[in-house]
C-alpha positions in Angstrom: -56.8 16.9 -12.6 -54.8 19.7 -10.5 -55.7 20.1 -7.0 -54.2 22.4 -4.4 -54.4 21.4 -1.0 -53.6 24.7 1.1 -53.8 25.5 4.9 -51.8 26.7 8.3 -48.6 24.5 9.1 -50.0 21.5 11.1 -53.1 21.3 9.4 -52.1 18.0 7.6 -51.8 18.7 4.3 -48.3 16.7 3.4 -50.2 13.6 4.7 -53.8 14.3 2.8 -51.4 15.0 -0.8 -50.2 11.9 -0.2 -53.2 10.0 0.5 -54.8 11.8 -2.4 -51.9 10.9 -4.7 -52.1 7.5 -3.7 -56.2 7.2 -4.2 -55.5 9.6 -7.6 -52.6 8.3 -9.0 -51.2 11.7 -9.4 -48.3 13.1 -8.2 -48.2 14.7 -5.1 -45.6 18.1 -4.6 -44.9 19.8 -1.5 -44.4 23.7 -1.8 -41.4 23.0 1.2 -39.2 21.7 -1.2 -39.4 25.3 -3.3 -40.3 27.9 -0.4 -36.9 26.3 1.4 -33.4 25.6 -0.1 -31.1 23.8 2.4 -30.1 24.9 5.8 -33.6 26.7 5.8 -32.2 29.0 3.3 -35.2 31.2 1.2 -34.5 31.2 -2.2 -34.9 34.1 -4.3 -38.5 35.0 -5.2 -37.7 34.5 -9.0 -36.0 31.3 -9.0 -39.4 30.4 -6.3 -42.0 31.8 -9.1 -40.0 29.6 -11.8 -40.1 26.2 -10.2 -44.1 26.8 -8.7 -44.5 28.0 -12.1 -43.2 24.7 -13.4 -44.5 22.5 -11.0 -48.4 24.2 -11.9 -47.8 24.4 -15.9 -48.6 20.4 -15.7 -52.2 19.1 -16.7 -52.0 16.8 -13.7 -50.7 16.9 -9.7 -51.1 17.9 -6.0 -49.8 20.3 -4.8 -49.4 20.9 -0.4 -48.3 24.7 0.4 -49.6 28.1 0.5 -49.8 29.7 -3.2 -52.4 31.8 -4.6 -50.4 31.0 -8.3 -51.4 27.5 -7.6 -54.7 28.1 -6.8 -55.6 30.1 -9.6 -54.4 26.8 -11.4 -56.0 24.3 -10.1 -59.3 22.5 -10.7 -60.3 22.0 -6.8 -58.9 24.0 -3.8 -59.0 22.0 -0.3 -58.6 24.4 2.3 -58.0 22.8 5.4 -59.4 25.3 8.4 -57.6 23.1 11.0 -58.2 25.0 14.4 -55.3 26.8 15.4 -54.4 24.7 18.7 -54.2 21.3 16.7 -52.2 23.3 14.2 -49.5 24.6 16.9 -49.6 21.2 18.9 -49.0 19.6 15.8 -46.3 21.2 14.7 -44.5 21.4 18.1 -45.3 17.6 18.1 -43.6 17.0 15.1 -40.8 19.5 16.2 -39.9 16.5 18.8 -40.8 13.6 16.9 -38.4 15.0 13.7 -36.3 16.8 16.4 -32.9 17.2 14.1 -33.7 15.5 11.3 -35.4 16.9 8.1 -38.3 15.6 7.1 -38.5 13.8 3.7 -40.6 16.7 2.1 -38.0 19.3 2.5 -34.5 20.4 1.5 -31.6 18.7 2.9 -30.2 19.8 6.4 -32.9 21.3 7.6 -33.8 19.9 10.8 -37.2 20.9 12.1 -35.6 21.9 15.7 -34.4 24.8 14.0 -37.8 26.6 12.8 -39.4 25.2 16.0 -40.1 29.2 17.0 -41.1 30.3 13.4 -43.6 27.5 12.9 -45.4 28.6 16.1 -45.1 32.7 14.2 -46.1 31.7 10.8 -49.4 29.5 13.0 -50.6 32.0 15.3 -50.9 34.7 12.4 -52.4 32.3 9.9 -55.8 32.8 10.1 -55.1 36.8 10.3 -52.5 37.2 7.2 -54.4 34.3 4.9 -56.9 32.0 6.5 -59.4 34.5 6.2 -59.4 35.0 2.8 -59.1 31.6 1.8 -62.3 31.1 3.8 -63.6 33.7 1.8 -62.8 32.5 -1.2 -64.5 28.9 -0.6 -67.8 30.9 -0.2 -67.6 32.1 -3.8 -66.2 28.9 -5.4 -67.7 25.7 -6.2 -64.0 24.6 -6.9 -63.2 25.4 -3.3 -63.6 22.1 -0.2 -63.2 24.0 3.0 -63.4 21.8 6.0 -61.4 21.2 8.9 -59.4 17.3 8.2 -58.0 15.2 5.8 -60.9 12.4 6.0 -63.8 15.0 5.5 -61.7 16.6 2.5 -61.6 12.9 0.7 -65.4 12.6 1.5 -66.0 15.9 0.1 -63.5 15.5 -3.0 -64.9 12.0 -3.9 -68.4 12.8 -4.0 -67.6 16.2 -6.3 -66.0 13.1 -8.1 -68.8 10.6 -8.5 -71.1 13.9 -9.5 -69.3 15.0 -12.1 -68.9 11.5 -13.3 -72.6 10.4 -13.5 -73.6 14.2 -14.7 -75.7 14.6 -11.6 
């Protein structure tokens, strides 16, 4: 089973992959650790393609991040629509909490203090640059879960679970 859990930053999809991977016994990934190198460096866009390309080619996973080569991929798509406020008080909680530390799902040496100010970018146009799409895109797939947090994603994924399992 793949699943791709996808969303704004702040909408909790680090701690629903690893919930899920716990429940599933399936490996969870986080997209951070491919997006970033350390130091919040980007890598460059092939050597990124190569290792989601890897991470994807497996017949079994989670994958956390934004990545439409992922979602094409996978067998369900959670899209968490977190509203934007939790999203940006979220992150800027987690900013203070991780303060110069990085957290365990990301490169070494990079301390969330430093992307405090992109985070907040990269939330406010979410919803404008992909979150609308994605909503889009849950209309027209019965592969898609679009709801707003972790516990109603579980419900969700768990009863297209026991469904396909007793062929009702």
């Amino acid at each position: 089973m793949r699943i791709h859990i996808t969303g704004n930053a702040g909408a909790g999809k680090t701690t629903l992959a690893k919930l899920l991977g716990e429940q599933l016994d399936l490996p969870a990934h986080h997209l951070d650790t491919v997006v970033w190198g350390p130091g919040w460096t980007k890598p460059s866009s092939d050597l990124k393609l190569q290792a989601i390309s890897k991470l994807a080619a497996n017949d079994s996973w989670i994958i956390e991040g934004v990545s439409e080569q992922v979602r094409k991929r996978a067998d369900f798509v959670i899209v968490l629509a977190t509203p934007t406020y939790k999203c940006l008080y979220r992150c800027v909680k987690r900013c203070f909490q991780v303060g110069f530390r990085s957290r365990p799902e990301l490169p070494p040496n990079c301390p969330e203090i430093a992307i405090l100010f992109r985070a907040i970018k990269i939330v406010l146009r979410f919803q404008r640059s992909i979150g609308h799409q994605l909503q889009t895109d849950a209309i027209h797939n019965d592969n898609y879960i679009h709801c707003e947090d972790p516990v109603s994603a579980v419900e969700q994924l768990q009863c297209i679970l026991r469904t396909a399992n007793t062929g009702r």
